[in-house]
N, C-alpha and C positions, 0 to 999 in steps of 0.2 A: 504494500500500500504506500502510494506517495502521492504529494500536495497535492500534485497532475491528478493524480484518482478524485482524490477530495474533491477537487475542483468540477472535475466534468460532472460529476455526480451531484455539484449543485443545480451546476448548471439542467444537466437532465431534469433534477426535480421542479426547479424554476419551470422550466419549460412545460411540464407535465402539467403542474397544478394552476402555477400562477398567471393571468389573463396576462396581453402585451398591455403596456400603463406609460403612456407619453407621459404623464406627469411625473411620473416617480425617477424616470429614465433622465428627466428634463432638471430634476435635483440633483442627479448625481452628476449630470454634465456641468452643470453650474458651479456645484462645489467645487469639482476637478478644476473649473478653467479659474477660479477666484482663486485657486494654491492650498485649500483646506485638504486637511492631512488624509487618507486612504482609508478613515477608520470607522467608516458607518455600517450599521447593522446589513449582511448580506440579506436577497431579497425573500428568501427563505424564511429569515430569522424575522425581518419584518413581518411577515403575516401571521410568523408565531406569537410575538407581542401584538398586534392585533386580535387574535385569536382568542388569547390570553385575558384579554380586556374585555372583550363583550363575553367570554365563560364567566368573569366574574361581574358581569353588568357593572359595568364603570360607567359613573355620570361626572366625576370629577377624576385627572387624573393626573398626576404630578411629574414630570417628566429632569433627571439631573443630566446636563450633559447635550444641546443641543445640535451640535455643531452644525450641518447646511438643512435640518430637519429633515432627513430622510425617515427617520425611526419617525418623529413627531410625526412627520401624514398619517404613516401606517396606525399610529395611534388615533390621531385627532379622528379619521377615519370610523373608528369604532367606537367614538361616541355619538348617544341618543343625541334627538333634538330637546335643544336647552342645557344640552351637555360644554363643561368647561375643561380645558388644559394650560397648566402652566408649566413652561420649561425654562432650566435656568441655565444660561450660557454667562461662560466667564468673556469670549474676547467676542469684543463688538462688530468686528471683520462677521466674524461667522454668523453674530445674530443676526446681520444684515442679507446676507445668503439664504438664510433662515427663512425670514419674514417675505423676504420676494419669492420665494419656492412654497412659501403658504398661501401666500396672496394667490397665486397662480395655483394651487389646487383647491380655492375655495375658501380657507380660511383666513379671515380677519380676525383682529383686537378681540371683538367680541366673543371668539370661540379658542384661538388659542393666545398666551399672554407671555411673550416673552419677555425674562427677567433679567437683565443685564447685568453681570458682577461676580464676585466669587460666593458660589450656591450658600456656604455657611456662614455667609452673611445674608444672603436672600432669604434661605428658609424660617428663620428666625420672624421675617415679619408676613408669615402666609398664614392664613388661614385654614385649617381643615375640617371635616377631614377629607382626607382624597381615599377615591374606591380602589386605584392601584397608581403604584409607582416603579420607574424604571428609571434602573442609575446606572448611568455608562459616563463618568466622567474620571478625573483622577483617580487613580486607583489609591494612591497615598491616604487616601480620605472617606474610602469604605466605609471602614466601621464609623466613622462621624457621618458621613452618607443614611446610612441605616438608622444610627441613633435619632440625628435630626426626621426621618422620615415617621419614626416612632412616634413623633411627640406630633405630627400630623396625621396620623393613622385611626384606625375606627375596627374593633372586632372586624374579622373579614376581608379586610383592605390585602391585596395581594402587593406581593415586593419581590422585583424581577432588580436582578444585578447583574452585569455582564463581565465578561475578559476577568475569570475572577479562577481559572487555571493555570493561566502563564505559562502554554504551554509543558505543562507538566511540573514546571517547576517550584508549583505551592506545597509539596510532597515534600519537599526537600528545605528542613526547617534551617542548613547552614547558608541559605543561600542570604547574601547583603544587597540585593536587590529592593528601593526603598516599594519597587511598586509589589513585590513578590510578599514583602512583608508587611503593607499595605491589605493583603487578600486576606493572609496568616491571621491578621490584626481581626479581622472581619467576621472571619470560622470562630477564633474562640470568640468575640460576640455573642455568636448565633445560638452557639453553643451553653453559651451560660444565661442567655436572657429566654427568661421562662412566656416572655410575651409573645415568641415569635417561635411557629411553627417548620421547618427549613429541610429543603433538601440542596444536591448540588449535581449537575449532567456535564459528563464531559462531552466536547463537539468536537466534530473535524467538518473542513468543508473548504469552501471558496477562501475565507480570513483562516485558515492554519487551524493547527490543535486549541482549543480553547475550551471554555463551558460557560456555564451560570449558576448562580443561583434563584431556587423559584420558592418563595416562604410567603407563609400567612400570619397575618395578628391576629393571636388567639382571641 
């Protein structure tokens, strides 16, 4: 098995399941040509956070990490009408990519709301609770990710965290990697906070060896 395998076999499944989507196709060319970095959910994994989002009827849903909003569609996408999402992006560059890749599939201010700044400064002044959240941003910042999501959480609220295997090498507690130790930080968390119900999948695909986390608030 190599990346080549991964790959085509996204691609396969892409192709199987997923309809062709000028919009989505239209974020990621945008992100690409404005310099934003290679790191948005494959399209695969987007319709699993979508998917993930109307299984848990999400009418509100908090989104950390927004970079050209290709996850954010696939999310904002799966909510009801009078449904809200807020996402928090640290660099302005990206929020601006962002918001013209929303505008252009539909959504405006009034449905998605992005937050400009470093998220553990943003979260602090949101309101909840949100029905699910998804954090793909620093890894350094995980388990404050999670924590802060806690304290906007509601019984049932589901909590998707991504790139949280590092290829492999969250297994390996010598590693001084600060984002590997970052993830580490985040497991024992999980592990000791009796609010949050968790598991963890490893992936392979189009983006390399990776996984998630997918937990609920008890």
């Amino acid at each position: 098995m190599t990346d080549q395998t991964w790959t085509a076999v996204d691609d396969y499944l892409a192709g199987a399941l997923l309809a062709p989507d000028p919009v989505l196709d239209s974020a990621l060319a945008d992100a690409d040509a404005a310099g934003l970095p290679h790191i948005a959910v494959a399209p695969n994994q987007g319709k699993l956070l979508h998917l993930l989002a109307r299984l848990a009827g999400a009418r509100t849903i908090l989104e950390i990490g927004t970079l050209g909003g290709y996850s954010t569609i696939w999310l904002a996408r799966a909510l009801p009408a009078g449904g809200r999402l807020v996402t928090c992006e640290y660099e302005p560059k990206h929020a601006e990519v962002a918001k013209a890749n929303l505008a252009r599939a539909g959504f405006g201010e009034d449905v998605v709301d992005i937050r400009v700044g470093a998220a553990l400064d943003t979260l602090p002044t949101l309101s909840g609770p949100f029905d699910f959240v998804f954090i793909d941003a620093d890894k350094v910042n995980l388990a404050n990710y999670v924590r802060a999501s806690l304290g906007l959480a509601r019984p049932g609220t589901a909590i998707v965290v991504d790139n949280v295997v590092r290829q492999g090498r969250v297994a390996d507690a010598g590693i001084d990697d600060p984002n590997v130790r970052g993830a580490r930080e985040m497991f024992e968390l999980l592990a000791a906070e009796d609010r949050i119900d968790a598991t963890a999948v490893q992936t392979v695909g189009g983006k390399g060896y990776d996984g998630f986390v997918l937990a609920l608030v008890r």
